[in-house]
KOLDRENTOR-481114 format. One line per field, with one value per residue (C-alpha): residue number from 0; x, y, z; residue in three letters. Coordinates in steps of 0.001 Angstrom, whole numbers. Layout:
// KOLDRENTOR-481114
k <- [NUM  ...]
east <- [X  ...]
north <- [Y  ...]
up <- [Z  ...]
r <- [ALA  ...]
END
This chain:
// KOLDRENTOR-481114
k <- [0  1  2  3  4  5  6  7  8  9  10  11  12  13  14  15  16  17  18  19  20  21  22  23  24  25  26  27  28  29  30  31  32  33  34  35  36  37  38  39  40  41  42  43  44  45  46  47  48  49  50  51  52  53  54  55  56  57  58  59  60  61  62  63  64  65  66  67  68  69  70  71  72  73  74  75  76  77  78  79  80  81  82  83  84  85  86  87  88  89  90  91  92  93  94  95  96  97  98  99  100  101  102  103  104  105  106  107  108  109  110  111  112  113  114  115  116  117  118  119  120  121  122  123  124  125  126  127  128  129  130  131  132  133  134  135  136  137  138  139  140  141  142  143  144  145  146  147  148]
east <- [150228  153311  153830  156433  155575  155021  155889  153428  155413  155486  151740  150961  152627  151244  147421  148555  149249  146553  143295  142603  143328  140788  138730  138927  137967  134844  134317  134460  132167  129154  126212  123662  121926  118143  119434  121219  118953  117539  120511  120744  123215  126075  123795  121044  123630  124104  119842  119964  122712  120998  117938  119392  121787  119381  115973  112786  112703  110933  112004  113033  115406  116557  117717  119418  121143  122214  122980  120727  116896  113753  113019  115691  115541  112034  112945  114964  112551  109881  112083  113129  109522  108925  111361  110028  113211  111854  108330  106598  103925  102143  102869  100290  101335  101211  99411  101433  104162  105721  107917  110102  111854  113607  111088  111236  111766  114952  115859  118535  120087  121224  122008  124131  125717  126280  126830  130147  131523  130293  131311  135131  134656  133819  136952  139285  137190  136520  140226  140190  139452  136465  139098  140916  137824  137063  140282  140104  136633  137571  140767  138643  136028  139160  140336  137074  136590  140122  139233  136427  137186]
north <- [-60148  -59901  -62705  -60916  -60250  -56989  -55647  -54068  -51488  -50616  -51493  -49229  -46529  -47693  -47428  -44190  -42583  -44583  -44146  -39968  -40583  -42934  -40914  -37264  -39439  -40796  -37586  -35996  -37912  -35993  -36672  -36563  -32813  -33868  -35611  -32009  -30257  -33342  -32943  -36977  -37352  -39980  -42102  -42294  -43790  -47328  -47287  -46228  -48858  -51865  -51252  -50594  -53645  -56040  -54698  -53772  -54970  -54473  -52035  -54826  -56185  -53024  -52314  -56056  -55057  -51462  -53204  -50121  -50261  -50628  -46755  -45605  -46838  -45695  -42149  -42548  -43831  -41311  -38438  -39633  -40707  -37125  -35746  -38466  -40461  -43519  -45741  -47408  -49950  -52363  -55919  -58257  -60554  -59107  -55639  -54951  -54585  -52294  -52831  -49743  -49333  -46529  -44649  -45099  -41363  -41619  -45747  -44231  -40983  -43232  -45980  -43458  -42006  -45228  -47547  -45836  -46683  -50443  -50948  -49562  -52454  -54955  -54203  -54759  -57823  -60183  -61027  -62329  -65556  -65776  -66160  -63378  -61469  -62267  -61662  -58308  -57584  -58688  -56451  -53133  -54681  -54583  -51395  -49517  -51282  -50649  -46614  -46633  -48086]
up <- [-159562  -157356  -154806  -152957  -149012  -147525  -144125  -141415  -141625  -145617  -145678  -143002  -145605  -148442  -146876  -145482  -148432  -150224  -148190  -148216  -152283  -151890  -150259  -152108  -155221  -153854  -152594  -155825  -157213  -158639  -156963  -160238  -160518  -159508  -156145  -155367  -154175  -151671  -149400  -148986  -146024  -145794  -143667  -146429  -148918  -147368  -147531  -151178  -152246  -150262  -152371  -155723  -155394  -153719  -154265  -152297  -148897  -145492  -143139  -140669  -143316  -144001  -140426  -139691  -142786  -142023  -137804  -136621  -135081  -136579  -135876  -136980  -140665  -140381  -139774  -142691  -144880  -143962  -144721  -148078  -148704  -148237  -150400  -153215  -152819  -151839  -152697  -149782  -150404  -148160  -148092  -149710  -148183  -144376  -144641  -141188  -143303  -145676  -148865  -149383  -152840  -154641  -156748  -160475  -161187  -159346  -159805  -162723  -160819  -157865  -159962  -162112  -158569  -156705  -159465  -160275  -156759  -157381  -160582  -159425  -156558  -158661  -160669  -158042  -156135  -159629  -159661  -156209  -155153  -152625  -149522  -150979  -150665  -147360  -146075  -147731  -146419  -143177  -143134  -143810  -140826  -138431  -139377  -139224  -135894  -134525  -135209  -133368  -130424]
r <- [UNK  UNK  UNK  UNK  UNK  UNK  UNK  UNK  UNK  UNK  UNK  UNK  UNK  UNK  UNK  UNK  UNK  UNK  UNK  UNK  UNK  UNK  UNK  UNK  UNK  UNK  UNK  UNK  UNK  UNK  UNK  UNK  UNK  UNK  UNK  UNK  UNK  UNK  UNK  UNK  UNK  UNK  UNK  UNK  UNK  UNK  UNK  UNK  UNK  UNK  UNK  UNK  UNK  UNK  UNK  UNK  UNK  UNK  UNK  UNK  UNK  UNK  UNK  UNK  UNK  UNK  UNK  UNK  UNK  UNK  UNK  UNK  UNK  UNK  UNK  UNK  UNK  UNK  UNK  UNK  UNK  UNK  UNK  UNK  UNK  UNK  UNK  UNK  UNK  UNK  UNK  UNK  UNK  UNK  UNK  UNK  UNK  UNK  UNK  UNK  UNK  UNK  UNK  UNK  UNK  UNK  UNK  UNK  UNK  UNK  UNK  UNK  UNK  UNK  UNK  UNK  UNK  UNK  UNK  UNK  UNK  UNK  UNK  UNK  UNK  UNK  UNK  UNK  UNK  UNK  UNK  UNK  UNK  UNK  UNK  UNK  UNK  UNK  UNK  UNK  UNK  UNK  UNK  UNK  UNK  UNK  UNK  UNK  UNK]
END
């Protein structure tokens, strides 16, 4: 790995050029043929890879996790209960509560879909050291924050 600096400037460029690439690939990703025809919207995807990377959770955890409200995860959740997407089961340990998980019929299709993305992530994070993953983490924070506001 080069140790040579890089200017604002020339890294400006380089991103530039580099994010649409970026981009037009993940967007050309196939999304697997039996999850097609459920018209799963970008906001559903951040749902779908919380529980196939970390498992069932509550509803609750899901929205701390996904930084929107209770109601709104649970919108989400209905809808792709509906459309057989997702599993919801009630806690045994606090029947007030529900676990929502990806149902097994669909557990490899989305794991196919979104694992791709991961596993490409995981390629170019391993090297790093943990600070170098923060910083890089933290860089992509700023810049998403920096276009919206």
């Amino acid at each position: 790995m080069s140790t040579d600096g890089l200017s604002v400037d020339d890294g400006i460029r380089t991103l530039l050029l580099l994010m649409p690439r970026m981009v037009g690939r993940a967007k050309r990703l196939k999304v697997p043929e039996e999850l097609r025809e459920l018209s799963l919207a970008p906001r559903h995807l951040s749902l779908l890879a919380y529980l196939l990377f970390d498992g069932a959770m509550t509803v609750n955890e899901l929205a701390a996790r996904l930084e929107v409200a209770p109601a709104t995860v649970s919108l989400m959740v209905g809808e792709l209960s509906r459309k057989g997407v997702l599993a919801r089961r009630e806690d045994d340990a606090d029947r007030r509560r529900t676990i929502v998980s990806i149902a097994d019929r669909h557990q490899g299709a989305i794991n196919e879909w979104l694992g791709y993305g991961a596993k490409a992530w995981r390629q170019a994070l391993e090297p790093l050291t943990p600070e170098q993953r923060r910083m890089f983490v933290n860089t992509l924070l700023a810049y998403e924050q920096a276009l919206s506001g």
